[in-house]
BASE-233213 format. One record per residue: residue in three letters; x, y, z of N, C-alpha, C, CB in turn. Coordinates in steps of 0.001 Angstrom, whole numbers, plus 524288, in hexadecimal, padded with zeros to 5 digits. Each point is the difference from the previous one (the first is absolute). Glycine has a CB too. Layout:
ALAXYZXYZXYZXYZ ...
REM end
This chain:
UNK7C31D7AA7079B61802C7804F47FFB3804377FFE67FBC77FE35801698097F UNK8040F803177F44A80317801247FD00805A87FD22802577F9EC808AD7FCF9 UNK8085E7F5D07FF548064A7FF2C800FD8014D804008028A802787FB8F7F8BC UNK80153804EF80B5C801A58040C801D17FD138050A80453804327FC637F75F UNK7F7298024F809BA7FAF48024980247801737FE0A805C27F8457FF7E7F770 UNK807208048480BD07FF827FEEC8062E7FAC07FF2C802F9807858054A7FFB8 UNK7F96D7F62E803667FB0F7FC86801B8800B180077804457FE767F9FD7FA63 UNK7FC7E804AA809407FEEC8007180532803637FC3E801F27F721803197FF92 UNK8090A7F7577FDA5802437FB9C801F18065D801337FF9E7F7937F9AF7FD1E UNK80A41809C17FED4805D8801F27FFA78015D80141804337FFEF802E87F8A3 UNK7FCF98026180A92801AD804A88028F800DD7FE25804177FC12806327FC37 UNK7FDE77F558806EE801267FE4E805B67FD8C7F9518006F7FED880B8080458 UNK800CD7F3727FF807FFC27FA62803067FAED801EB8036380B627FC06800D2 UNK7F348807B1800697FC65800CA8026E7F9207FF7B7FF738086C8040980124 UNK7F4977FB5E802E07FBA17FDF57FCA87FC00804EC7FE048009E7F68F80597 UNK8005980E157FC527FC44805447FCBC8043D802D87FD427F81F8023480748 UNK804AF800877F61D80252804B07FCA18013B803DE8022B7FBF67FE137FA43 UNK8005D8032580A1B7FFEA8040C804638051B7FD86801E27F554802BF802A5 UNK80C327FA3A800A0806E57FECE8034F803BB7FF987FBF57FD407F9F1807DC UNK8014F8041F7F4B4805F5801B07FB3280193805867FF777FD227F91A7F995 UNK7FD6080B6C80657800008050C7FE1F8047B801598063E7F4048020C7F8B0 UNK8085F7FC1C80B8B8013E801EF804F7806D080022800767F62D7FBEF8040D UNK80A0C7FE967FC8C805CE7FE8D7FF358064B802C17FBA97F8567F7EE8027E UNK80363809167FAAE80531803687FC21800018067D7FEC37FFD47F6FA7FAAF UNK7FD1780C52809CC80183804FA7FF218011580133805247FB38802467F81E UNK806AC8043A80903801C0801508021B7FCB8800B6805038054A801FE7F8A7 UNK7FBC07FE6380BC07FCC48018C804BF7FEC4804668011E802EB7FA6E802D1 UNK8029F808E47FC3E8026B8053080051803AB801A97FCDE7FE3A7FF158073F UNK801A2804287F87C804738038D7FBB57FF6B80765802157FD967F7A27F521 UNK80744809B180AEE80148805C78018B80454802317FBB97FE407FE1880AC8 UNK80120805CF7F26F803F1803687FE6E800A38054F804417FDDB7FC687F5C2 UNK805368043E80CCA801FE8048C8024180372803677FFDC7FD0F7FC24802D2 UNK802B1808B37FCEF805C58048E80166801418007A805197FDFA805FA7F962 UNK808217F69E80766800EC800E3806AB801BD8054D800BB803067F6B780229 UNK7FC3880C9E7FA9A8032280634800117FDB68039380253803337FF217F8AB UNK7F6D77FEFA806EB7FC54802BB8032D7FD7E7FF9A80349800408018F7FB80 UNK7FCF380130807B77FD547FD8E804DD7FD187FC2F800668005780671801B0 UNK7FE287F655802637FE827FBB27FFAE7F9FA7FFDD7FD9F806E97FE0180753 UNK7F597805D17FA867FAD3801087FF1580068800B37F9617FD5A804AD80A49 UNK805F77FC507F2177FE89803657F9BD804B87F9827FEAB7FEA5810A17FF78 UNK802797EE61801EC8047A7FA607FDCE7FCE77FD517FB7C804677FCE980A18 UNK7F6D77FFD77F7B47FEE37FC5F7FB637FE9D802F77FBBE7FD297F9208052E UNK803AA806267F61C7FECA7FF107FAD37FBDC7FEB57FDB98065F7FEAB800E9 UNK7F9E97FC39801257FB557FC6C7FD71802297F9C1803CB7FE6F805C67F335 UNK7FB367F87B80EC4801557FAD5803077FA487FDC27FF33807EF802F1807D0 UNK7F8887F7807F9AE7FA7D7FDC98014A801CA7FBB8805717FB17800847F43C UNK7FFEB7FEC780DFA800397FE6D806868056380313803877FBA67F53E7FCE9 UNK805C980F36800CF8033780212805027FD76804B68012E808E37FC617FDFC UNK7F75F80493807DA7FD7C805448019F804248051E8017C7F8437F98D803D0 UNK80BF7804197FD2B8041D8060180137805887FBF27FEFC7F9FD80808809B2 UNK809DF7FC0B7F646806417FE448015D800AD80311803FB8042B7FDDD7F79A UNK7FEE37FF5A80CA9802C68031880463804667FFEF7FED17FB4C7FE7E8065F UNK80834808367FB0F802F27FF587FC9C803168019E8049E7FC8D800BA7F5F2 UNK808387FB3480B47802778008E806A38052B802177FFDA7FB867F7ED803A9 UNK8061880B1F7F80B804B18034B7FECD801237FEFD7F9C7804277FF4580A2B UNK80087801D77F5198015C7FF137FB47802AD7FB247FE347FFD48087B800B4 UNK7FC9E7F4F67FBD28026D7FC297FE1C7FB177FA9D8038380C7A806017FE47 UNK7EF5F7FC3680477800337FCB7803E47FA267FEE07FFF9808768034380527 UNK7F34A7F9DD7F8DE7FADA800D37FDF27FDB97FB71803958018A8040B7F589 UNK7F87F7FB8C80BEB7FCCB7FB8A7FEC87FBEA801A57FDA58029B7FB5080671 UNK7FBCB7FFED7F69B7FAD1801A67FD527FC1C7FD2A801AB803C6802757F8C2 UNK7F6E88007D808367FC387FF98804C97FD237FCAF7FB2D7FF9B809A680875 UNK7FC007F0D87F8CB7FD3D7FC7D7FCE87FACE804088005C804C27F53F80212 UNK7F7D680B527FAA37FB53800B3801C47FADC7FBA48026B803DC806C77F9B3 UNK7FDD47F5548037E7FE037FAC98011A803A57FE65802827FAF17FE2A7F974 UNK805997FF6D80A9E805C47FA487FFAD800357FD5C7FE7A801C87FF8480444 UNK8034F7FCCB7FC7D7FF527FBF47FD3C7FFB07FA71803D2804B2805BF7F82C UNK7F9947F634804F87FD347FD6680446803A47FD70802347F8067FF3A7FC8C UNK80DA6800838024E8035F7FDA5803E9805368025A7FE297FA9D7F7148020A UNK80A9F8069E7FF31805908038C7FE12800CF7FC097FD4F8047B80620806C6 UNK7FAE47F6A17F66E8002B7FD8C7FB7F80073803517F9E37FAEF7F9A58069C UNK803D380B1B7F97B802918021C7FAA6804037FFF37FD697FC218037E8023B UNK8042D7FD7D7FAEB8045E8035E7FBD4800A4806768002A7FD647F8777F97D UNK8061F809E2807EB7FFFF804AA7FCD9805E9801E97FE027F7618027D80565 UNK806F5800787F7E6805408015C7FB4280043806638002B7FE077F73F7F819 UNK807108098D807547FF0C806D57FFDB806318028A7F9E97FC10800F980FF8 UNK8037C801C17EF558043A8027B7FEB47FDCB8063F7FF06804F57F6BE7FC04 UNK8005F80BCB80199800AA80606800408043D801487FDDC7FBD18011480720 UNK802B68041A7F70480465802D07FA818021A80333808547F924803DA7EED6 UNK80BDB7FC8D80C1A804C38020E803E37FC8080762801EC80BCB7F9307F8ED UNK7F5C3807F88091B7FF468056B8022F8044D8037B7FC597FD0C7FCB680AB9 UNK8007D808FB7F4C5803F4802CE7FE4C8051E80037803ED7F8AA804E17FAFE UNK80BE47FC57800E9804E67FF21803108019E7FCB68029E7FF22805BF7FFE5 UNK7FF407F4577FF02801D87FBBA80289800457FCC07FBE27FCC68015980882 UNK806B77FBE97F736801847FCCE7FB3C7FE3F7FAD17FF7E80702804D080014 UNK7F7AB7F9B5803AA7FC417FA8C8019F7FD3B7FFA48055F8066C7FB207FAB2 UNK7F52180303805347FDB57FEA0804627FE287F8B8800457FCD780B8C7FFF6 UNK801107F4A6805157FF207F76F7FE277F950802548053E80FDE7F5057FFB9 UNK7EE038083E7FDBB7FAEF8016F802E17FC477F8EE800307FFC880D2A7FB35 UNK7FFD87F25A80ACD7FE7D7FC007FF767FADD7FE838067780B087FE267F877 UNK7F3DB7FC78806EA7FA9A7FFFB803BA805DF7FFFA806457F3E57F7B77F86C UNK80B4E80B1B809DE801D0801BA804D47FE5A7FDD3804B9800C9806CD7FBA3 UNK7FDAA7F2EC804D17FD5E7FDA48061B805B4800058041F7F7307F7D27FB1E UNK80B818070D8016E804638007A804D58020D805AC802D2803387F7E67FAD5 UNK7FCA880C37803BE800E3805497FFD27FDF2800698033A8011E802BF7F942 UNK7F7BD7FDE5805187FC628028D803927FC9A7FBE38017B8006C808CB7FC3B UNK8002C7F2588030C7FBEB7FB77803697FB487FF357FE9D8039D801E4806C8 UNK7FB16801CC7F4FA7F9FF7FFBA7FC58800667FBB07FBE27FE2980A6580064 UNK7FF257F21B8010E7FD0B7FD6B7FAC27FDD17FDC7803AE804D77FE9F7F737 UNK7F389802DD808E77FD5D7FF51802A17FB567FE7D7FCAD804C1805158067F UNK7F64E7F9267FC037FC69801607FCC47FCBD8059A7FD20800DF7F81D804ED UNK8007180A0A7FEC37FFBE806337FF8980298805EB7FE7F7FCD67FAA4804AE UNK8088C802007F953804418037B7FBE38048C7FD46800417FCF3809218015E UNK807997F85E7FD74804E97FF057FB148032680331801BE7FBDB7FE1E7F7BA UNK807DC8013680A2E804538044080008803BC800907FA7E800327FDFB80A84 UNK80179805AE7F4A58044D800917FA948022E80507801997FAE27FB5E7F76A UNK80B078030D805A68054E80322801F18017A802247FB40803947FA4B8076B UNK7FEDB808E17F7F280332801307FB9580702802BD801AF7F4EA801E07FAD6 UNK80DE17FDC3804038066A800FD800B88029E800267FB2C800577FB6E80816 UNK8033C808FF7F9AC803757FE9E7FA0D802527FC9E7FFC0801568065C7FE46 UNK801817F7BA7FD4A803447FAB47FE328063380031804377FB958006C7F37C UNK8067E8041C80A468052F801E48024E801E47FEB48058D7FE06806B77FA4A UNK7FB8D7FA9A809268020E8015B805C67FB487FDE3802CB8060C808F37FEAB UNK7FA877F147803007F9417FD70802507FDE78030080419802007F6877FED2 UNK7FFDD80C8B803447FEA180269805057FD5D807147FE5E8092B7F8C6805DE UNK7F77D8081F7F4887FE51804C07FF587F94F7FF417FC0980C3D8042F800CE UNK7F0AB7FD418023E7FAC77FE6C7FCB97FEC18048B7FE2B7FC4C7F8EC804CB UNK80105805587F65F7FE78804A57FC8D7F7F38010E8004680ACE7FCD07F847 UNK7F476805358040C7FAB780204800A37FEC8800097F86E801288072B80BAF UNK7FCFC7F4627F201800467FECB7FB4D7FB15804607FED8804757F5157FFD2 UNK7FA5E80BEE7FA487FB82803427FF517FBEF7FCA37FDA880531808317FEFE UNK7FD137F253800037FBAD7FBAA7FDFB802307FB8D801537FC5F804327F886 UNK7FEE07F9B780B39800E17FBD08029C7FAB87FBFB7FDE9805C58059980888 UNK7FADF7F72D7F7477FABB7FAC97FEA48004D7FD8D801ED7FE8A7FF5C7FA1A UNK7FC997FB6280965802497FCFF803AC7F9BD7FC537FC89807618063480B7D UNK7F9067F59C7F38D7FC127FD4E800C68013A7FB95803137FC99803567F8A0 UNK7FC487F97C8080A800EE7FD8D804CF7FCD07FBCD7FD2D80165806F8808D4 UNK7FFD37F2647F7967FC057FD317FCEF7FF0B7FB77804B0803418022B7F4BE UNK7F9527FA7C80ABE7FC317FDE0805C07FDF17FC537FB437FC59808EB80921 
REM end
């Protein structure tokens, strides 16, 4: 291979191409508007089937597949809401007790006041396994 060229042997330790591929993408991924009802919310997702959306500020996002144990990763953030000057949006198991094989809880609140949750208009959460 070229100087500088990425190799199978670079990427993983593993013995197929298939579990390296497996191992380094996403499981799940959701873009959502928490502004709107829960049914019209996603955007664009892959392996999720709905968000429940349990007030404001207050989400889980449903797996369409699960995942095969709570061993994931997931990551979320979100642009502030109009008229709020910051929000912090993050995976929510302690809140609402979700991180299951079968969805993710995520919160969003403004910066200012932890107890006042907001309703971001773009939220992203991926999930990696």
């Amino acid at each position: 291979p070229a100087a500088g060229s990425i190799t199978y042997p670079m990427l993983s330790t593993s013995g197929t191409e298939a579990d390296n591929v497996a191992k380094r993408t996403a499981k799940a991924w959701v873009n959502f508007d928490g502004t709107l009802a829960a049914a019209s919310m996603i955007n664009g997702a892959f392996n999720v089937s709905s968000i429940t959306d349990h007030g404001v500020g207050d989400y889980e996002v449903n797996f369409l597949v699960s995942m095969p144990d709570n061993d994931y990763a997931a990551v979320c953030g979100a642009t502030s809401p109009v008229n709020v000057s910051h929000t912090v949006t993050f995976v929510a198991s302690t809140i609402r007790s979700t991180y299951s094989t079968g969805a993710v809880a995520v919160a969003s609140f403004t910066l200012a006041d932890s107890n006042n949750r907001a309703d971001p208009a773009n939220i992203s959460v991926i999930v990696m396994r």
